[in-house]
KOLRO-911655 format. One line per field, with one value per residue (C-alpha): residue number from 1; residue in one letter; z, x, y. Coordinates in steps of 0.1 Angstrom, whole numbers. Layout:
N
pos NUM | ...
code A | ...
pz Z | ...
px X | ...
py Y | ...
END
This chain:
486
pos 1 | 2 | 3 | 4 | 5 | 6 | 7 | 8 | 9 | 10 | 11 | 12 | 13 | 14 | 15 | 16 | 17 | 18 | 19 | 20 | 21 | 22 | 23 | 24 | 25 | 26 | 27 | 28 | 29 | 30 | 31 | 32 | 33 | 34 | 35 | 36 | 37 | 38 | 39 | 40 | 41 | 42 | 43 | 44 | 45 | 46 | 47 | 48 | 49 | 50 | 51 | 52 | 53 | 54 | 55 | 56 | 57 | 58 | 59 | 60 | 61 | 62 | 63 | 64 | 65 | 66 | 67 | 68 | 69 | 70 | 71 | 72 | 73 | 74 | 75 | 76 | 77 | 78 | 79 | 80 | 81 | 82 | 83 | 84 | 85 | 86 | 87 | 88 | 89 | 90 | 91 | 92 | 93 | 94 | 95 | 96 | 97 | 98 | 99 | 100 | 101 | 102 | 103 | 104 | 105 | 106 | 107 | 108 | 109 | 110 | 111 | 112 | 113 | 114 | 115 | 116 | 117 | 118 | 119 | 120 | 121 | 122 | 123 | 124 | 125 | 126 | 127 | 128 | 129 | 130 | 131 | 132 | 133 | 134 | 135 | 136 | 137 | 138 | 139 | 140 | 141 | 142 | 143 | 144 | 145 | 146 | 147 | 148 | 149 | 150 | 151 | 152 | 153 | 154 | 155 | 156 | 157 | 158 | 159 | 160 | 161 | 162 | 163 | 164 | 165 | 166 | 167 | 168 | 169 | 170 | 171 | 172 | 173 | 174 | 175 | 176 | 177 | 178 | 179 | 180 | 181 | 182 | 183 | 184 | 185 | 186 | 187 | 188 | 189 | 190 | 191 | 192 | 193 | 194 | 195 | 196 | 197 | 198 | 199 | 200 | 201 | 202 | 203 | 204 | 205 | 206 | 207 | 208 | 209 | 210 | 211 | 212 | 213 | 214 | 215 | 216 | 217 | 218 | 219 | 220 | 221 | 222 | 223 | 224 | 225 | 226 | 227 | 228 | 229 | 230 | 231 | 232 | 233 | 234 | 235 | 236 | 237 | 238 | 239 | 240 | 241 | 242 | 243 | 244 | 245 | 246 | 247 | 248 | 249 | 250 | 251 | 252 | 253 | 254 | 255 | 256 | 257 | 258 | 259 | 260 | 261 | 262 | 263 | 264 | 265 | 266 | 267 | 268 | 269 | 270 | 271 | 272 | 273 | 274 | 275 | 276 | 277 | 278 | 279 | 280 | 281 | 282 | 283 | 284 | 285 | 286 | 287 | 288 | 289 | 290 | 291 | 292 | 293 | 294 | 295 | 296 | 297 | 298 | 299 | 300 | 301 | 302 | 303 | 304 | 305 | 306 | 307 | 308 | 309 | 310 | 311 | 312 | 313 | 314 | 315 | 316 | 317 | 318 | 319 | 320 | 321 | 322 | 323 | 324 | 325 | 326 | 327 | 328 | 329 | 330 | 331 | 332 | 333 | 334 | 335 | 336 | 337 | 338 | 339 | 340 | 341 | 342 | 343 | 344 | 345 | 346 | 347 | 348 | 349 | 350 | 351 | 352 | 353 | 354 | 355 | 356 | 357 | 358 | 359 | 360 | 361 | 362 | 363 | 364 | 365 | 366 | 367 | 368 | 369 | 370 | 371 | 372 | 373 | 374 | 375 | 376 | 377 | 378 | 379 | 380 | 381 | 382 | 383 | 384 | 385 | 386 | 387 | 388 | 389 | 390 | 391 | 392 | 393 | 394 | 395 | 396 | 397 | 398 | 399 | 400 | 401 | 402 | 403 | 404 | 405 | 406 | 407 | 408 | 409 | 410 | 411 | 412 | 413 | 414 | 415 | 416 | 417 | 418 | 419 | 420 | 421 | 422 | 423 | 424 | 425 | 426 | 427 | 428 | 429 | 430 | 431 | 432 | 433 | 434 | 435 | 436 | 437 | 438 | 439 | 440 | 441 | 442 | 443 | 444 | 445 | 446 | 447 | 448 | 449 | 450 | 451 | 452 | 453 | 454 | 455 | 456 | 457 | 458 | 459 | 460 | 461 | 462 | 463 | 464 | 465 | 466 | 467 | 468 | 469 | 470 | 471 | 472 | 473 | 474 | 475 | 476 | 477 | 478 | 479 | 480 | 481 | 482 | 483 | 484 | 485 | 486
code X | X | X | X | X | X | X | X | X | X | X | X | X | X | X | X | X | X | X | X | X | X | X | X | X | X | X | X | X | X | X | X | X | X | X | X | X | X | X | X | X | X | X | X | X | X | X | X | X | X | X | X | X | X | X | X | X | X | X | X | X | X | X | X | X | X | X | X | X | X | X | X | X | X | X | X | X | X | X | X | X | X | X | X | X | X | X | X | X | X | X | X | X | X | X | X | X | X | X | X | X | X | X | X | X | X | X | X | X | X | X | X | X | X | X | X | X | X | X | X | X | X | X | X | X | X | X | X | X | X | X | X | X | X | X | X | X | X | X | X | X | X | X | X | X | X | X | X | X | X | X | X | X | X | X | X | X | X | X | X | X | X | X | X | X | X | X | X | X | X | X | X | X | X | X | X | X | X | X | X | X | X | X | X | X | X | X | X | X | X | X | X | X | X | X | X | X | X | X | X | X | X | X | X | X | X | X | X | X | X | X | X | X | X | X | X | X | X | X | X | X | X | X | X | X | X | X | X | X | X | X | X | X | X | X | X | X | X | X | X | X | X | X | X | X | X | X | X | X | X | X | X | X | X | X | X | X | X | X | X | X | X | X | X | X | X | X | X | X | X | X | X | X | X | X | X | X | X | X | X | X | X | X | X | X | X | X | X | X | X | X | X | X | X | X | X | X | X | X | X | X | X | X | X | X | X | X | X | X | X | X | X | X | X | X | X | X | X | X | X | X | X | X | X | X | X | X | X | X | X | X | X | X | X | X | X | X | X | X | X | X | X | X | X | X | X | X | X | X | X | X | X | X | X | X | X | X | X | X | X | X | X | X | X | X | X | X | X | X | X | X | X | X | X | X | X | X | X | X | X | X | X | X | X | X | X | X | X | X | X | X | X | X | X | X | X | X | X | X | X | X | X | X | X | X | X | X | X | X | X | X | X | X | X | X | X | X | X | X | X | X | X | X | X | X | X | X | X | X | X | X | X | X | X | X | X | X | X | X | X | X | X | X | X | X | X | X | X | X | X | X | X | X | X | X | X | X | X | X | X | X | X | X | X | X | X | X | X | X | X | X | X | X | X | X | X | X | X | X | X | X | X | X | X | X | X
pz -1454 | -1470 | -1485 | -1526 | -1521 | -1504 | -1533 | -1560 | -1554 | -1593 | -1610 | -1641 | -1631 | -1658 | -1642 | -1606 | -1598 | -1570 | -1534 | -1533 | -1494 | -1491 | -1477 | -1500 | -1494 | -1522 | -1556 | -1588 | -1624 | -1627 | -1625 | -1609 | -1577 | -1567 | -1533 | -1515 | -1508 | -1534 | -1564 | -1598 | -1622 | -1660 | -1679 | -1721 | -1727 | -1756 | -1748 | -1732 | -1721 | -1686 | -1692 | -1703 | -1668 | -1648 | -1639 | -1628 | -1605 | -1591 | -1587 | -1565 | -1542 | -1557 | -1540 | -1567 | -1608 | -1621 | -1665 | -1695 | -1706 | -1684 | -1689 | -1704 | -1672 | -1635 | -1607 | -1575 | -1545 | -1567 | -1571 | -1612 | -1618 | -1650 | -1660 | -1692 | -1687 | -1666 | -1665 | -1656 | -1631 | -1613 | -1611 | -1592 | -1569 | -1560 | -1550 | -1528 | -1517 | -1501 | -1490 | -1515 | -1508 | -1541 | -1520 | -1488 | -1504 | -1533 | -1562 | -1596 | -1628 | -1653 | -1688 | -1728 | -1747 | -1730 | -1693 | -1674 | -1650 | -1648 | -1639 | -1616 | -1597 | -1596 | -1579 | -1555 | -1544 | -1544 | -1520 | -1498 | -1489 | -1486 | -1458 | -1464 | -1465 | -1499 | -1525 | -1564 | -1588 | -1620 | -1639 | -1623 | -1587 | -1564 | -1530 | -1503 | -1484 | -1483 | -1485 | -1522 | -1544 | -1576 | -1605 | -1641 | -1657 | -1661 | -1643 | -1627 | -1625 | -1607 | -1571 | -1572 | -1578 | -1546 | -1525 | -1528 | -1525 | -1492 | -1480 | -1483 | -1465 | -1435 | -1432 | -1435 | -1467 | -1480 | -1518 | -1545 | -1581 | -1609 | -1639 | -1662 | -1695 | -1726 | -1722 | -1685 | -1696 | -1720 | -1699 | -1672 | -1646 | -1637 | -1634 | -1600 | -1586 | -1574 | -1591 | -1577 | -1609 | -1646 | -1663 | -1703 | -1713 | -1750 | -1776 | -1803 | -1819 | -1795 | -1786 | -1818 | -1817 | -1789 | -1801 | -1841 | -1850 | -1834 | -1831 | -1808 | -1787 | -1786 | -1777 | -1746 | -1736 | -1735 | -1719 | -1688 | -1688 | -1697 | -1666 | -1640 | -1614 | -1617 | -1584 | -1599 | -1623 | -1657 | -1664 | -1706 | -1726 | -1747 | -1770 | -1782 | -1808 | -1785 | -1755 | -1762 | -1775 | -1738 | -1720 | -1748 | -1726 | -1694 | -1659 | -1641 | -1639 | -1669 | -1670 | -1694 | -1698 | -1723 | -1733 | -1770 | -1762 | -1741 | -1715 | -1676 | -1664 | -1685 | -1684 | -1709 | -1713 | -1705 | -1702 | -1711 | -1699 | -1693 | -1658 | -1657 | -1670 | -1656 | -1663 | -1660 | -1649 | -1643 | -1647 | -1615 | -1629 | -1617 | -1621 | -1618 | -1623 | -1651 | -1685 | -1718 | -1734 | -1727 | -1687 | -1693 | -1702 | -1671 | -1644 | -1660 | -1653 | -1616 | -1611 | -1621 | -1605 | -1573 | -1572 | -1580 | -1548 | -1527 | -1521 | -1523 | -1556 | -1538 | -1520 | -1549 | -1572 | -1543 | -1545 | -1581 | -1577 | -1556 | -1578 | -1583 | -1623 | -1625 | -1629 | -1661 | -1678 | -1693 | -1666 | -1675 | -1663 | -1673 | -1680 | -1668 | -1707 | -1708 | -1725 | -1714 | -1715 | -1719 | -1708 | -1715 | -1715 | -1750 | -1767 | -1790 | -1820 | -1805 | -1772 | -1795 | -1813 | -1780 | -1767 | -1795 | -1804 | -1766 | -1770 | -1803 | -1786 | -1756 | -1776 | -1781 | -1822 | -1826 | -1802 | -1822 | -1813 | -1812 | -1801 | -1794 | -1802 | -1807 | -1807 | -1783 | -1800 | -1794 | -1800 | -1824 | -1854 | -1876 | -1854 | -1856 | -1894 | -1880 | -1849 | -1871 | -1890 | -1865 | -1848 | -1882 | -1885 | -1855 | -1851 | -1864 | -1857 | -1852 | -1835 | -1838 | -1811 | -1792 | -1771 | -1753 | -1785 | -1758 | -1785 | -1817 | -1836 | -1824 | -1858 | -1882 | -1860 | -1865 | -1903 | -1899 | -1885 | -1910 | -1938 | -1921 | -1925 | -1960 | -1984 | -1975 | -1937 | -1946 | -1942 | -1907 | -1892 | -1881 | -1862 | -1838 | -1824 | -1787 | -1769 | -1741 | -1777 | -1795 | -1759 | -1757 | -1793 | -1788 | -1763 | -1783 | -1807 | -1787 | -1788 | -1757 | -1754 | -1770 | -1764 | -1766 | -1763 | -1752 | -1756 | -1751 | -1717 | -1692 | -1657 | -1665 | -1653 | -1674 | -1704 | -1720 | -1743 | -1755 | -1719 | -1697 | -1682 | -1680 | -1656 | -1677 | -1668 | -1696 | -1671 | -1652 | -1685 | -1698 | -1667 | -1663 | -1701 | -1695 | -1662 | -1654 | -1688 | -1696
px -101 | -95 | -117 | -128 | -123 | -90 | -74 | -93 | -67 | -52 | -69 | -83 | -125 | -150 | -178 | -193 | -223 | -226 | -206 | -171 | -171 | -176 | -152 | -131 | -108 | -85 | -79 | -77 | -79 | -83 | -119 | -110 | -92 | -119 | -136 | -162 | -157 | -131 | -129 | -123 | -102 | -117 | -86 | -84 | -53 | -42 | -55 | -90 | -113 | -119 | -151 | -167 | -162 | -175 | -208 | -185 | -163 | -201 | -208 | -180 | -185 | -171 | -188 | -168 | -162 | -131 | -137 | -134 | -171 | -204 | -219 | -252 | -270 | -258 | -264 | -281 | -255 | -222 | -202 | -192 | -166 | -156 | -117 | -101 | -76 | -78 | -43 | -32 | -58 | -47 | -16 | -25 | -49 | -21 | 2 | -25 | -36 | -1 | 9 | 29 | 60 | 82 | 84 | 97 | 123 | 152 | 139 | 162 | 147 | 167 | 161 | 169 | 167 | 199 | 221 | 186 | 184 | 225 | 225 | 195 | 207 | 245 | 234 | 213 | 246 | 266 | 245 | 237 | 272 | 279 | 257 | 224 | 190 | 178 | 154 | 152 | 124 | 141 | 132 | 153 | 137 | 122 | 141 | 126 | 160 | 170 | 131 | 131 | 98 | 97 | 82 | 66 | 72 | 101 | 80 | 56 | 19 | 9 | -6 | 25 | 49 | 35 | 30 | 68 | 78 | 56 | 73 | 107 | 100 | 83 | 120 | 137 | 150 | 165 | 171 | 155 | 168 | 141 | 140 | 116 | 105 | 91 | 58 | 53 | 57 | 30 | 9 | 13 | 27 | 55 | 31 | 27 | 56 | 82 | 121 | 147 | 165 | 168 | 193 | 195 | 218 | 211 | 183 | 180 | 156 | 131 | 96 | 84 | 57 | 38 | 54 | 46 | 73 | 109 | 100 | 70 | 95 | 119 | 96 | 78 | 113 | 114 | 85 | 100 | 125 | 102 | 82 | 109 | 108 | 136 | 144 | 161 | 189 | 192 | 218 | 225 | 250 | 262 | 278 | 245 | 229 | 196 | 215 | 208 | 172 | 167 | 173 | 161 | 125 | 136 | 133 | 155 | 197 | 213 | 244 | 263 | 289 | 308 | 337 | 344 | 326 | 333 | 309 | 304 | 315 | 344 | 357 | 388 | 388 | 427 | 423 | 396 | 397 | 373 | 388 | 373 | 378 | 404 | 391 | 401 | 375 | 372 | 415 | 411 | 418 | 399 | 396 | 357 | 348 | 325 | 333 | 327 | 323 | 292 | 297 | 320 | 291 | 271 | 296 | 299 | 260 | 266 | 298 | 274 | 244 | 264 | 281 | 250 | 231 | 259 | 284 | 320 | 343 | 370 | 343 | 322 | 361 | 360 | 329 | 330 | 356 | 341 | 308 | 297 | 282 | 245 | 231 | 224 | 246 | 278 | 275 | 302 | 316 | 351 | 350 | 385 | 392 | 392 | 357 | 341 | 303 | 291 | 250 | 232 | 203 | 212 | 177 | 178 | 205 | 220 | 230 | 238 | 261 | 282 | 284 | 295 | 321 | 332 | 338 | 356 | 383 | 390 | 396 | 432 | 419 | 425 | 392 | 365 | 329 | 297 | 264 | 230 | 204 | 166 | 141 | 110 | 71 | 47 | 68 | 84 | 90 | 111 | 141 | 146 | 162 | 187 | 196 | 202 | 229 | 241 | 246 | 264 | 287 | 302 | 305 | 328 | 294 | 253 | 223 | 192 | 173 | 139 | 136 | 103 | 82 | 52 | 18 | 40 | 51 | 89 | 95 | 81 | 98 | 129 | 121 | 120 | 158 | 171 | 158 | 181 | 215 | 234 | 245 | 283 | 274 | 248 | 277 | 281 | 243 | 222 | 182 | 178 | 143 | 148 | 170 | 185 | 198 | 208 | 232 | 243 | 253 | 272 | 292 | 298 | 311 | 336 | 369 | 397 | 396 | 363 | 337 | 304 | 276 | 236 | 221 | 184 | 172 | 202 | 185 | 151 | 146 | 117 | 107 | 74 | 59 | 19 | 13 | 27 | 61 | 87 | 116 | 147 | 182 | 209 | 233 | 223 | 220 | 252 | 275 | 258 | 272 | 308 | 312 | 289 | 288 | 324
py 607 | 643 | 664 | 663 | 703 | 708 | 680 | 701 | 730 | 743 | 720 | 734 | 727 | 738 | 725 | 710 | 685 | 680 | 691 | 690 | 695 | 652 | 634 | 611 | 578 | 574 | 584 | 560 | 560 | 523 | 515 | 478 | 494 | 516 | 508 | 528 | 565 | 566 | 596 | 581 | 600 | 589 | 595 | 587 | 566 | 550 | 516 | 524 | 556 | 557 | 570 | 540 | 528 | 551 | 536 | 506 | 529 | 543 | 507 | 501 | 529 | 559 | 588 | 612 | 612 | 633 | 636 | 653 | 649 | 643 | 608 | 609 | 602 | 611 | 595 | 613 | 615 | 613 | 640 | 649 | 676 | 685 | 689 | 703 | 676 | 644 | 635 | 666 | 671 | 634 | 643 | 680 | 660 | 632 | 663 | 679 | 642 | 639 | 674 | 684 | 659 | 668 | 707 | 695 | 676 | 682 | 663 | 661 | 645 | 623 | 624 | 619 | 589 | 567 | 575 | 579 | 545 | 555 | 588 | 584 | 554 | 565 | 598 | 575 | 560 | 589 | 610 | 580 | 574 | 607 | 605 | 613 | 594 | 594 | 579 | 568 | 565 | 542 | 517 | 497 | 499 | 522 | 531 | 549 | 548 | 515 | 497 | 485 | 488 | 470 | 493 | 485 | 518 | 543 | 570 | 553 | 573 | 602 | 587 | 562 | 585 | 609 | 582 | 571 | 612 | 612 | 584 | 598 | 627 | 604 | 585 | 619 | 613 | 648 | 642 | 618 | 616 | 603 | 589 | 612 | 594 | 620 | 595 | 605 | 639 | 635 | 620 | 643 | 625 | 647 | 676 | 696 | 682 | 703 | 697 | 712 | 704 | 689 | 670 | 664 | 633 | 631 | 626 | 604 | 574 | 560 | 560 | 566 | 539 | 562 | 598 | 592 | 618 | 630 | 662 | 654 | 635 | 657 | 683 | 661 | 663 | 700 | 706 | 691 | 718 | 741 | 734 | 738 | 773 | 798 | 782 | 751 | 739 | 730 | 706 | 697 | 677 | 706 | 675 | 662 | 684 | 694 | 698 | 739 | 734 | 719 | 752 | 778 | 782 | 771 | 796 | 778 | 783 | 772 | 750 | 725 | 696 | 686 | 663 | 677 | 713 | 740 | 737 | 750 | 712 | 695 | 665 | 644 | 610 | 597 | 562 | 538 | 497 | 472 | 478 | 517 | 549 | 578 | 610 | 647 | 666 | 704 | 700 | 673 | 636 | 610 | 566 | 555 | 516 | 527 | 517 | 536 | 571 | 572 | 568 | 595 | 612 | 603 | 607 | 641 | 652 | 633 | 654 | 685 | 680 | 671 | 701 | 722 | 704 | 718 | 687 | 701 | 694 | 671 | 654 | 648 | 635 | 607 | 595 | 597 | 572 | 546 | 544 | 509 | 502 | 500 | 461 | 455 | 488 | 472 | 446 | 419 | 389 | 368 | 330 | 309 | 306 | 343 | 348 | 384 | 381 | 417 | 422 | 453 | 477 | 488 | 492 | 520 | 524 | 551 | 529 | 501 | 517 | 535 | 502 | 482 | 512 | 510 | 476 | 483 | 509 | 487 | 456 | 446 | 439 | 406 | 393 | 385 | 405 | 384 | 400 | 389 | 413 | 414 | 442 | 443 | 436 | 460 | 491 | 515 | 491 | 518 | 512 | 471 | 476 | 505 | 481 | 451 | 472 | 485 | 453 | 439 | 468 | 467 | 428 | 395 | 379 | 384 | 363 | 381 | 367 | 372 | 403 | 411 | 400 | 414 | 401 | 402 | 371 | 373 | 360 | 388 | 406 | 393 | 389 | 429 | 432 | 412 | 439 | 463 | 445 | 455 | 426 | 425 | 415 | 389 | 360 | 373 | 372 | 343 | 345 | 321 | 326 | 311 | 339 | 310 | 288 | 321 | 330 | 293 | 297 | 327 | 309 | 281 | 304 | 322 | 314 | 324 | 363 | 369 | 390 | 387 | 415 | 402 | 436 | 450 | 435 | 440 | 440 | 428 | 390 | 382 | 377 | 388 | 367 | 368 | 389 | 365 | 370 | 343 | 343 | 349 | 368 | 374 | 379 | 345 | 325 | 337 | 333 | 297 | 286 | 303 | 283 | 255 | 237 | 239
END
């Protein structure tokens, strides 16, 4: 039990009803989780009010109401305090709820539009086997040490996200690196916790479904480094054309990386396989397993942040070197007839488009790209048509398949790629709604030495379809059809 008061502390109250001095259980914002003794937060999201549920919450045993407007009639014996905002407010009371965990440990958030389950889970690796206990919040996973935690969100809500911090600190864990999306931002979920630092990958469409402009998510993004004490670091890709805009408000230490810039940490791409990368970084050449420019890129923000949490430059080049790729990130697997199956995350045009260009530099010419693309229902429609181009420019051939269709008719949204591809590349695109036929396709198409590209989904192992979710793996499906059918 704590008490209402002591979890009250710099939140922004307008008005009491009631004591504060009771004794409460838990917090939630979910109306069907409350039990007795509980405070319920009323927060106004974009699906539902809260509010509408708090005679529910009362119902259930919540002894205290957390909201932005007074219902009509209160009850006797329930506690009613009045916040300015509610999701700001949760995420104070979660800090105070738990101690304070993001203080007693180094926290570093992750984010920009593509790199962020990379960076965040590559640091994860790096520090653990340099030696120390540490933990990851990613889309991926959740890792308090080495106990795994599934997770449904990017960054998951306030109480979750200080629960897993307070559990670090309990198995002595000494650093955890986070994934920071610009709708957690909005939403306040990253508020009140402590960062030791802040790293900027790049910026460019997504979200727009929830953000309605670019400049509002852009600026979501901002405000995390904007938030950040003039204790911590600020880490920016000074390649990406808001790398600057990042740090213009920010208290904390300013840094930069670059690969085509001059920057505080530089790196040179010498070499670039399917095999890895060798880089020269800071005048110190290095071969990582990571493929791509764009892992260039990200082992560039490790290398800095790494340095910047105190690990020493040749110790941070070797473990640079021994990274393993992330699952589902330009994950790839070789059939006997020398067919490479390529699966990956690549869900925005930007990330299409440095993928199917990495492909593109690696490739001897004469291999023939296919890729197998859809778009996810239920968000930011503006960026299927760009996708579908994209996909067309850089391929010999193009499924556009299923993605998450979520509630939408996977068809309309497919009808909705397709208006996206120019004329001249219409002989080179096909839809084929069910996404296990559009990969079996693919891999009937594909002669010796191809490649083919199943981008969107990469590590997920479901698919969503009218709320329900339905086991399915690219990388699974794929690798089955290059091996066990031949």
């Amino acid at each position: 039990m704590k008490v209402l008061k002591d979890i009250l502390y710099k939140v922004a109250i307008q008005a009491v009803h009631g004591s504060t001095h009771i004794e409460i259980n838990k917090i939630v914002f979910d109306s069907r989780n409350v039990n007795a003794h509980d405070v319920f937060v009323a927060i106004k999201g974009t699906l539902t009010d809260g509010h509408l549920y708090i005679d529910k919450a009362i119902a259930l045993g919540a002894k205290a109401i957390i909201c932005e407007q007074l219902p009509e009639q209160l009850q006797q014996q329930i506690t009613y305090v009045v916040v300015q905002n509610a999701s700001e407010a949760l995420a104070y009371m979660s800090a105070n709820y738990y101690n304070e965990p993001s203080s007693k440990l180094k926290l570093v958030g992750v984010t920009g539009t593509n790199g962020k389950t990379t960076v965040a889970t590559l640091l994860y690796q790096l520090f653990t086997n340099a030696g120390y206990k540490v933990g990851l919040i990613s889309t991926v996973k959740i890792l308090v040490h080495t106990t795994e935690y599934k997770t449904n969100h990017t960054t998951p809500d306030s109480v979750l996200i200080n629960y897993y911090l307070n559990e670090m600190v309990t198995q002595g864990c000494e650093f955890c690196f986070m994934e920071v999306s610009s709708i957690g931002i909005d939403q306040h979920r990253t508020t009140a916790l402590d960062f030791a630092g802040g790293i900027f990958t790049n910026l460019s469409h997504d979200h727009l479904d929830y953000h309605h402009s670019f400049a509002a998510y852009r600026d979501a993004k901002k405000a995390f480094f904007d938030q950040l004490s003039k204790n911590a670091f600020a880490i920016t890709n000074a390649d990406d054309k808001n790398g600057a805009l990042m740090l213009q408000n920010t208290a904390a230490k300013k840094f930069n990386y670059a690969i085509k810039t001059y920057a505080n940490y530089q790196a040179k791409i010498l070499e670039n396989h399917f095999s890895g990368l060798l880089l020269r970084i800071d005048n110190h050449e290095v071969w990582s397993k990571l493929v791509g420019n764009f892992n260039a890129y990200n082992l560039l923000a490790i290398y800095a942040t790494a340095i910047n949490l105190g690990l020493p430059q040749a110790e941070v080049l070797r473990l640079i070197s021994e990274l393993n790729s992330v699952t589902g990130r330009f994950q790839y697997v070789v059939s006997p007839n020398q067919i490479t199956a390529i699966v990956d995350y690549a869900h925005t045009p930007d990330a299409l488009e440095n993928v199917l260009k990495t492909i593109k530099e690696i490739r001897t010419k004469n291999e023939n790209i296919i890729t197998v693309v859809g778009c996810g229902g239920d968000r930011d429609k503006t960026k299927r048509p760009e996708m579908a181009k994209i996909a067309a420019q850089y391929s010999n051939k193009v499924i556009f398949t299923s993605d998450n269709p979520r509630t939408e008719n996977p068809q309309t949204i497919l009808d909705e790629m397709e208006k996206g591809v120019p004329a001249e590349y219409f002989n080179k695109t096909l839809s084929i709604l069910d996404r296990k036929q559009a990969i079996k396709a693919a891999c009937q198409m594909a002669n010796a030495k191809d490649i083919i590209l199943i981008a969107g989904k990469g590590h997920e192992t479901y698919q969503e379809i009218n709320g329900v979710r339905h086991d399915f793996d690219d990388f699974k499906i794929v690798t089955e059809f290059l091996f066990v059918n031949q």
